[in-house]
C-alpha positions in Angstrom: -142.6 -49.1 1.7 -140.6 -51.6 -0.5 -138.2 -50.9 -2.7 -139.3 -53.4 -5.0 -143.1 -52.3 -5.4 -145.3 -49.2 -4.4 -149.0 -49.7 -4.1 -152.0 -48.5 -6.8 -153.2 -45.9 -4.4 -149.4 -44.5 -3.7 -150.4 -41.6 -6.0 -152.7 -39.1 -4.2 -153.7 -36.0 -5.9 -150.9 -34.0 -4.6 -148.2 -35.9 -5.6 -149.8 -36.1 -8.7 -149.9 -31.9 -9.2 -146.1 -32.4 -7.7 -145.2 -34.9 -11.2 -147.1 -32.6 -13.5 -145.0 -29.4 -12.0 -142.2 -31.2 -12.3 -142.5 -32.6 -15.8 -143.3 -29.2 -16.7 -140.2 -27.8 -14.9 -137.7 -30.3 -16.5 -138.7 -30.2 -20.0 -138.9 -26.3 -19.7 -135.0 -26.2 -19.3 -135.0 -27.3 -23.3 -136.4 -24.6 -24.5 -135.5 -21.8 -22.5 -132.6 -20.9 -25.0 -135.0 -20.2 -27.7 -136.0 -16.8 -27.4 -132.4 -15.9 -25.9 -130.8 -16.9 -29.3 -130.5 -12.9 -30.4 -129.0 -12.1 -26.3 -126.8 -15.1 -26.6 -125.2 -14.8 -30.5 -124.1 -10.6 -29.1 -122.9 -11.6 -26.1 -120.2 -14.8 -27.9 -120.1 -12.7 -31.4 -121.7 -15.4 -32.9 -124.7 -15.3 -36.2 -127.6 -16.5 -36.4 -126.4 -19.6 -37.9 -124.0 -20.9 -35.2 -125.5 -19.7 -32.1 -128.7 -21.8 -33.7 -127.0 -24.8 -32.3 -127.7 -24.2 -29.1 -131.3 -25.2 -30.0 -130.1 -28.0 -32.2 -127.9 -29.2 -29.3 -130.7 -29.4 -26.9 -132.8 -31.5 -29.5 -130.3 -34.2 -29.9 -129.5 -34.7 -26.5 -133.2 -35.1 -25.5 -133.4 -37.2 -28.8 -129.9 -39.1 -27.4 -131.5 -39.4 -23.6 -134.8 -40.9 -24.8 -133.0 -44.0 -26.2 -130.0 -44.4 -23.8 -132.0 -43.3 -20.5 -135.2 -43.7 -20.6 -135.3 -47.9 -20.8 -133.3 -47.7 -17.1 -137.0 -46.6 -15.7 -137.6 -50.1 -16.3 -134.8 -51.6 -14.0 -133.3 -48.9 -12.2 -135.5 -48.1 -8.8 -137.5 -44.9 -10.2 -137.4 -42.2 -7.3 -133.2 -42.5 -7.7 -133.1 -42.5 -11.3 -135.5 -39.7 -11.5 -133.9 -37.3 -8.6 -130.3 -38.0 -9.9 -131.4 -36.5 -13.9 -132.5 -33.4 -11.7 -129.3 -33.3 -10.0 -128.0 -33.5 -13.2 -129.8 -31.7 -15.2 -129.3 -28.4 -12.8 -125.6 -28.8 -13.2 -126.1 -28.7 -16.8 -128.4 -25.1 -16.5 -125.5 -24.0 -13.7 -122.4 -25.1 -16.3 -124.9 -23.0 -18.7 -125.1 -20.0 -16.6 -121.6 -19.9 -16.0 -120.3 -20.4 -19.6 -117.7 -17.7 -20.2 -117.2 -19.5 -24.0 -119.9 -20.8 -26.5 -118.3 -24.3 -26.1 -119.3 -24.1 -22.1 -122.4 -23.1 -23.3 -123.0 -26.0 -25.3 -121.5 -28.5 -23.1 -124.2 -27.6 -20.8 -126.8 -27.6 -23.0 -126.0 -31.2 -24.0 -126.1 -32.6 -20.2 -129.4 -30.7 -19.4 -130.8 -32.3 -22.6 -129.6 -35.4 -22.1 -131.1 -35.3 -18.7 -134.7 -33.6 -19.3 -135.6 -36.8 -20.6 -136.3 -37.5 -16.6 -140.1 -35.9 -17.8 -140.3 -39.8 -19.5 -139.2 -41.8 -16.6 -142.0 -39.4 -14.6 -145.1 -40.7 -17.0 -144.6 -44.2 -16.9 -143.7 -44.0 -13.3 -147.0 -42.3 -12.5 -149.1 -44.3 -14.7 -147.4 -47.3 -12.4 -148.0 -46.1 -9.3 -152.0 -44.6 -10.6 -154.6 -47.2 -9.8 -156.5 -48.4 -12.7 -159.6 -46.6 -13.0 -157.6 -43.1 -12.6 -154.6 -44.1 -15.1 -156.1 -41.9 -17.6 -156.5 -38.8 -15.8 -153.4 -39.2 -14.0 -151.5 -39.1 -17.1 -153.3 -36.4 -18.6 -152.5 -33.7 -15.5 -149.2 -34.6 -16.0 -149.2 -34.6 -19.5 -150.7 -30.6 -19.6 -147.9 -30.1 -16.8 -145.2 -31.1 -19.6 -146.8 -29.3 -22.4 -147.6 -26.0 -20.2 -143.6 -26.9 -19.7 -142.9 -26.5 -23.1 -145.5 -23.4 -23.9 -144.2 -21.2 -21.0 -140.4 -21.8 -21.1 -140.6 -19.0 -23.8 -142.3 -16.6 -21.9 -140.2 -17.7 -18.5 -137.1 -17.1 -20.2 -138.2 -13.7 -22.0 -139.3 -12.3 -18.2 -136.1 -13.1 -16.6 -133.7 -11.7 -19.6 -135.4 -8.9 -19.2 -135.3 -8.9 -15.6 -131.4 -9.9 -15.7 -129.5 -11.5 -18.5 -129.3 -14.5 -20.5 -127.3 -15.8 -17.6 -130.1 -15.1 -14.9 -132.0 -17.4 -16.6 -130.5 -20.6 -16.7 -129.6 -19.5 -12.8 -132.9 -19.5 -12.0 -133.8 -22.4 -13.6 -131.1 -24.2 -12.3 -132.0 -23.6 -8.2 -135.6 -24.3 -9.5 -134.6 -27.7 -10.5 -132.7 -28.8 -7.6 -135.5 -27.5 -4.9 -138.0 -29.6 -7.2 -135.2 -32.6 -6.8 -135.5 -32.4 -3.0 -139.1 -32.1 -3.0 -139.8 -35.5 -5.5 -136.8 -37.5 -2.9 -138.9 -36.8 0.3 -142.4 -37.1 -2.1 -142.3 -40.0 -4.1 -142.1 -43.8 -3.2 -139.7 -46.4 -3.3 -140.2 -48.4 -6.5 -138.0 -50.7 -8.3 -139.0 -52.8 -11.5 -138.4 -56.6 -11.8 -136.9 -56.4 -15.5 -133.2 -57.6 -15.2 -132.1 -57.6 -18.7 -128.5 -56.3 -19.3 -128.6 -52.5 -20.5 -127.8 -53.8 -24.3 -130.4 -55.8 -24.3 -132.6 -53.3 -22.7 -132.0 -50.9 -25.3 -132.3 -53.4 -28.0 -135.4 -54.3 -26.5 -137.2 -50.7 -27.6 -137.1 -51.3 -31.4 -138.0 -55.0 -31.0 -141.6 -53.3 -29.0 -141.9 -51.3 -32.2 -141.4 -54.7 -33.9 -143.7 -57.2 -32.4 -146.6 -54.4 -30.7 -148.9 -53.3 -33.6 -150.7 -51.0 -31.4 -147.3 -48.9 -30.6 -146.5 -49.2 -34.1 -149.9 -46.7 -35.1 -150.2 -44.9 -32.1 -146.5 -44.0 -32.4 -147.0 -43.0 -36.2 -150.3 -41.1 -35.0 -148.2 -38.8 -31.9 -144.8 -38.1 -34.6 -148.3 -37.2 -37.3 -149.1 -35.0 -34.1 -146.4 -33.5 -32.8 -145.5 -32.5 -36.8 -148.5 -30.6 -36.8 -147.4 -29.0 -33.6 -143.8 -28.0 -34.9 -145.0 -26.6 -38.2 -147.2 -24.5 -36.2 -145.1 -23.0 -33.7 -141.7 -22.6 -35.6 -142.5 -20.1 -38.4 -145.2 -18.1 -36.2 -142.8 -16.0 -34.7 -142.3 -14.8 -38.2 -146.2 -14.3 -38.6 -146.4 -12.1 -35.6 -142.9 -10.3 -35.9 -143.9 -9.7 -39.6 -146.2 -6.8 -41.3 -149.3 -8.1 -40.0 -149.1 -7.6 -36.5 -145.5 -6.5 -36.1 -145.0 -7.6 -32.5 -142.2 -7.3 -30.5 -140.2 -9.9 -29.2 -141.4 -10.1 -25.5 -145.0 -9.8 -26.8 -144.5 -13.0 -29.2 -143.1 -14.9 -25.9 -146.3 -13.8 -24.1 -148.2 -15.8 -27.0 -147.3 -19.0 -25.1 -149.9 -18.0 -23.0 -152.9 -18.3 -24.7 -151.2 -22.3 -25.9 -151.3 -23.0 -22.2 -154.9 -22.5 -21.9 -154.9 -25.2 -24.7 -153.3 -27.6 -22.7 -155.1 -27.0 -19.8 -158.3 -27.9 -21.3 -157.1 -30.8 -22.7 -156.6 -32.6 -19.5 -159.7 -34.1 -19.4 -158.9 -36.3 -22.3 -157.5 -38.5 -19.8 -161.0 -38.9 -17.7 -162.7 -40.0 -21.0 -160.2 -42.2 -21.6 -160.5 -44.0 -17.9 -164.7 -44.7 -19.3 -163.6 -46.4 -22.3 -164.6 -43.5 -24.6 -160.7 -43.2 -26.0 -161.5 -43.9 -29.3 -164.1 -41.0 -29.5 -161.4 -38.8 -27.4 -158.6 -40.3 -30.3 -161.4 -39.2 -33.9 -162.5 -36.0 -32.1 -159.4 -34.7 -31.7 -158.2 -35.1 -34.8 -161.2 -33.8 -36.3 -160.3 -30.9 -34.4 -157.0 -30.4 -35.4 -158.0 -30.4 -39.1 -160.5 -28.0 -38.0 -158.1 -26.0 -36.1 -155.8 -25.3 -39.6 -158.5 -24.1 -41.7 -159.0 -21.4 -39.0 -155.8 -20.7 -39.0 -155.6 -20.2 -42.7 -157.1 -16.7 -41.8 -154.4 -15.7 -39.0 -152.6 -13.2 -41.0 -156.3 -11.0 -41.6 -157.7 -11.7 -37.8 -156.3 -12.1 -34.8 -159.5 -14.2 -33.2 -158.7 -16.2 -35.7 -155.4 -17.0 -34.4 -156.3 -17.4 -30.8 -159.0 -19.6 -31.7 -156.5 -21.8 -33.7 -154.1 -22.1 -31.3 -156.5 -23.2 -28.8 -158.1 -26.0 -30.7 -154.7 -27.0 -32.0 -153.7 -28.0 -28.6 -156.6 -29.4 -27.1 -156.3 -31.6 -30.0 -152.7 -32.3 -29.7 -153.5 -32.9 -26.3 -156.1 -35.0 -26.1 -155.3 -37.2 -28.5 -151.4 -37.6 -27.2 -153.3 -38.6 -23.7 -155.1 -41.3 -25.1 -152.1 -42.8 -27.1 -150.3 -42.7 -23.7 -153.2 -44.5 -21.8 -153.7 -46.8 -24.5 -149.9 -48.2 -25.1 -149.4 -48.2 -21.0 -151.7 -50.9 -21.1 -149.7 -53.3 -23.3 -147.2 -54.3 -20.7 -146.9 -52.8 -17.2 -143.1 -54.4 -16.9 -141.9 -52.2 -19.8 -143.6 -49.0 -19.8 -140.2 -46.9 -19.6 -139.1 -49.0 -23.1 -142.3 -48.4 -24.4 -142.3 -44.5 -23.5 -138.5 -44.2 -25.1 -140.4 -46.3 -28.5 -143.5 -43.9 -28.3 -141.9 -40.6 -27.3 -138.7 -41.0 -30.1 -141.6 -41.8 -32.6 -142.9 -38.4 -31.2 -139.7 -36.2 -31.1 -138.8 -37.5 -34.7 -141.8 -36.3 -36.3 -141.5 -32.9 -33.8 -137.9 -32.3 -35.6 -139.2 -33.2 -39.0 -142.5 -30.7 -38.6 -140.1 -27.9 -37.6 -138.4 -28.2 -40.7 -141.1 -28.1 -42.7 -142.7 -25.7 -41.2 -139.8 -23.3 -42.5 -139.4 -24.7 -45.6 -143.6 -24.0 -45.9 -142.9 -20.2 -44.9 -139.5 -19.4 -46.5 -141.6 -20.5 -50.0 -145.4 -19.4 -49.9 -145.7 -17.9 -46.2 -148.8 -18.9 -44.0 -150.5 -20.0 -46.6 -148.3 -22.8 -47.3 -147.7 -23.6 -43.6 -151.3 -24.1 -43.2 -151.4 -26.2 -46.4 -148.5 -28.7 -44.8 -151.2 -28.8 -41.5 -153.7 -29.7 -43.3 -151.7 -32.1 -45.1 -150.6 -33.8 -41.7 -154.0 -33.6 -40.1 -155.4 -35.2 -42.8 -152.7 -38.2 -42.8 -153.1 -38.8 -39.2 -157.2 -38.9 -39.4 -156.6 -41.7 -41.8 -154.1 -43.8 -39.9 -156.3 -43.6 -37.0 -157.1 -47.0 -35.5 -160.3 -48.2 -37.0 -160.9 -51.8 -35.0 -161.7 -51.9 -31.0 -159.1 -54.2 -30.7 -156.5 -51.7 -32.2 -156.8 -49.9 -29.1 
């Protein structure tokens, strides 16, 4: 097969399952240091507030990785660019595992952020190589692959502490990532994009799509409305659950992950609806849903059903919706789909870091109550800056 070009149908189902586990496996690697934070401040001496930055480290590297990285997908030849972040982004979890001082452990935080941002060269590269009519569903697997990613790093990471240590876990996550890199170099075709623009340009080139494409303009606004939503959910609940009302322990609150997964799972056939031409009804239901979702949610701290129930509509909304903004804005220019993912997917991680913080500003000053009030603030916002007009799709 060329180097330059891979055919529509070079993505059969397998390889497709093969992506979503691996989009799923790379992102994971960003949040595995979350529910270590308590292992990792005793075993460097460290409080609360500086061993925090391990997570705040992670963020802006990803945040650094989607602008400086991400555009290469669109003239770098994808398989290489995508197996090297692997390569890469192990040596970061093994520099991790390793670190005998909290400055090793950031330093290899930073690379393995910087380099999970391969999960974005991954979507546009699969929604490349998808034929048409299958686009859609394509890019929903993989999509639930990247959010199951997310969901289960927590409970991944709590398992193998337990198992071992902190430092078992970015060991194991580390041979996990190169196997996975071997797999996608002997899996995945050849394919190399025809943009030849020097890599200033290239960059520059992402904030003048945000200039000049309307559509990425809303549904960019629309996934940061979403993934705000998201981040004021799933910050402050470990407080909800660790708190009087249920009083859970640790390892028990990881296992919550679990029931988000389902979530994401069901989502995934957001993308087939999409592929009819029925994304506008996937794009009002699910948000619809998510403001639906919050007022369940209001009576978490009284009923656990409740809760469950939440968290499942919450992401099959997120979900769904996220798919069809990804199926819609991959249709706007198949020779810049990596610069377009870096415009959407910053947009995205923006408004994931600015729900996060107000999701503990919401608890710190009127508990669940106010967290669900800031949900149903955002849910309501992003119903009306939905695109109204056909053509906005």
């Amino acid at each position: 097969m060329s180097a330059d070009s891979a055919p529509a149908h070079a993505l059969g189902q397998s390889r497709v399952f093969l992506l979503a586990a691996a989009t799923g496996l790379i992102v994971a690697s960003n949040y595995y240091a979350q529910p270590l934070l308590q292992l990792l401040g005793e075993a460097f001496a460290l409080g609360a507030g500086k061993v925090g930055w391990v997570v705040t480290v992670a963020q802006l590297s990803y945040a650094a990785g989607l602008l400086l990285i991400v555009p290469l997908g669109d003239r770098l030849e994808r398989r290489r660019l995508i197996v090297a972040l692997f390569v890469l982004a192990a040596a970061g979890l093994l520099i991790s595992a390793s670190a005998g001082h909290f400055a090793q452990l950031l330093a290899g935080t930073a690379l393995s952020g910087l380099c999970a941002v391969a999960a974005q060269v991954i979507i546009p590269h699969a929604a490349t190589l998808a034929a048409p009519e299958r686009r859609g569903r394509v890019v929903g697997t993989i999509m639930a692959g990247l959010l199951l990613g997310i969901l289960l790093a927590r409970t991944a990471s709590g398992v193998l502490g337990g198992i071992g240590s902190w430092h078992t876990v970015y060991w194991v996550a580390a041979v996990a990532l190169l196997l996975m890199a071997v797999a996608l170099a002997r899996a995945l075709p050849a394919y190399r994009p025809h943009a030849t623009l020097p890599y200033p340009r290239l960059i520059a080139s992402v904030l003048a799509l945000l200039r000049d494409e309307p559509v990425l303009r809303r549904r960019s606004l629309l996934g940061a409305l979403l993934f705000a939503g998201f981040s004021v959910f799933w910050t402050p609940l470990a407080f909800l659950l660790s708190g009087p009302a249920y009083g859970y322990s640790i390892a028990t609150i990881g296992l919550f992950g679990l029931v988000g997964a389902a979530g994401a799972l069901a989502a995934s056939r957001a993308g087939r609806l999409s592929d009819r031409g029925l994304g506008r009804r996937v794009t009002g239901g699910g948000l619809l849903l998510l403001l639906l979702s919050w007022l369940v949610l209001l009576l978490a701290p009284v009923s656990l059903a409740a809760l469950v129930v939440g968290v499942l509509a919450l992401d099959v909304a997120v979900q769904a919706v996220h798919i069809d903004n990804q199926s819609t804005i991959y249709r706007l220019d198949e020779g810049a789909r990596s610069r377009i993912t870096a415009a959407y997917m910053t947009c995205y991680f923006i408004g994931g870091a600015a729900g996060s913080a107000l999701g503990t500003l919401a608890w710190t000053r009127s508990g669940w109550t106010g967290v669900c009030g800031v949900g149903i603030a955002l849910a309501v916002v992003a119903l009306l800056a939905m695109p109204r007009a056909p053509a906005s799709r």
